[in-house]
C-alpha positions in Angstrom: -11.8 -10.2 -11.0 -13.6 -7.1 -12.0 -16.1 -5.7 -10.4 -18.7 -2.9 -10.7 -18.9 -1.0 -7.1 -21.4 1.3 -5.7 -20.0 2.1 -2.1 -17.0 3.2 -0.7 -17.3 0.4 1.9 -16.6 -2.1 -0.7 -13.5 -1.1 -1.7 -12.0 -0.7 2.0 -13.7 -4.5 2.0 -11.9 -5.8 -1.0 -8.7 -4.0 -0.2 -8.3 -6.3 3.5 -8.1 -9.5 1.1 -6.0 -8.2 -1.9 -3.7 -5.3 -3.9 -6.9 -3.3 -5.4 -6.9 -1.1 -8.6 -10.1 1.0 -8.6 -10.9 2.3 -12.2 -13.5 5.4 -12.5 -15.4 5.5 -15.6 -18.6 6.8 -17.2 -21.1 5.2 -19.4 -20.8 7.9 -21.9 -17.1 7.7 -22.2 -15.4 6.2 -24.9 -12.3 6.4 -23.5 -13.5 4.1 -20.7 -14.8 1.8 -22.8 -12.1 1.0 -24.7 -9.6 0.9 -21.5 -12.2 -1.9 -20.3 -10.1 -4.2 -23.2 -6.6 -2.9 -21.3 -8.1 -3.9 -17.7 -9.5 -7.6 -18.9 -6.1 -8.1 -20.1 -4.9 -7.3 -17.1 -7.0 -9.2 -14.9 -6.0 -12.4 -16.8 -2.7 -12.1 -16.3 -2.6 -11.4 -13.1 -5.5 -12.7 -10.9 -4.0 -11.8 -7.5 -5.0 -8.1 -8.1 -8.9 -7.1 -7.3 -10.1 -4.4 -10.0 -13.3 -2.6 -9.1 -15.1 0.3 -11.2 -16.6 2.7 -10.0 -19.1 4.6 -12.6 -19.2 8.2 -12.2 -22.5 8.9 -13.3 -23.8 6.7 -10.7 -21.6 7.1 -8.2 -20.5 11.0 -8.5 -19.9 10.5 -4.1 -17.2 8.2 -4.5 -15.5 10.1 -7.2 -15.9 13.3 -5.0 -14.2 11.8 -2.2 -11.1 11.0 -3.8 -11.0 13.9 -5.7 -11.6 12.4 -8.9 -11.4 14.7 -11.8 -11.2 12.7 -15.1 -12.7 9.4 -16.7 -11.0 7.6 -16.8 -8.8 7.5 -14.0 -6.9 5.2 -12.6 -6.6 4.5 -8.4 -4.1 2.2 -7.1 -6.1 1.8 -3.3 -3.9 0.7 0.3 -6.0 2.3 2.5 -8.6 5.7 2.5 -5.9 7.7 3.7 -2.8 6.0 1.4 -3.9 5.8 -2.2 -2.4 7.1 -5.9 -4.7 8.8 -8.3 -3.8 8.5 -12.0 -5.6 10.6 -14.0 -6.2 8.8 -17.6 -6.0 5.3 -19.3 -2.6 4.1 -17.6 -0.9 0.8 -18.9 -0.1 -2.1 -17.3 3.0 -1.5 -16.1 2.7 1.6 -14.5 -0.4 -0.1 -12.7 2.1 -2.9 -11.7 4.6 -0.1 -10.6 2.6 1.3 -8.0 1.2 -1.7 -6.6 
């Protein structure tokens, strides 16, 4: 499932349930667009993973609070105070790697 987010609340929501990758993006980055194809792959494959965006131009808060410094990039969330912050596109299996 992915999901456009718009609180920092929902993540710490989605994260009690399942493994969640959060993906910051912006609207005017093509970058981000494209990785959108990478991340649908993904979530067909595998369906036990929650993937929530998070757009930046929106949502500038949520990027501040983790620090975020790049679109895209690429957050592999356990808890507010034990995540990994990818900066970039990052393939599949480094995703999988840290989950």
């Amino acid at each position: 499932m992915i999901k456009d987010i718009s609180s920092l609340d929902e993540i710490t929501s989605f994260a009690s349930q399942k493994p969640v990758v959060v993906v910051f993006h912006a609207p005017w980055c093509g970058t981000c667009s494209m990785y959108h194809f990478t991340l649908t792959k993904f979530d067909m494959h595998d369906p036990s993973v929650v993937i929530l965006k998070v757009n930046l131009a929106d949502h500038h808060e949520i990027g501040n609070h983790f620090k975020v410094l790049s679109t895209p990039s690429v957050m592999i969330y356990h808890s507010e105070f034990n995540y990994t912050l990818l900066p970039g596109p990052q393939p599949i299996g480094i995703i999988k790697r840290y989950l």
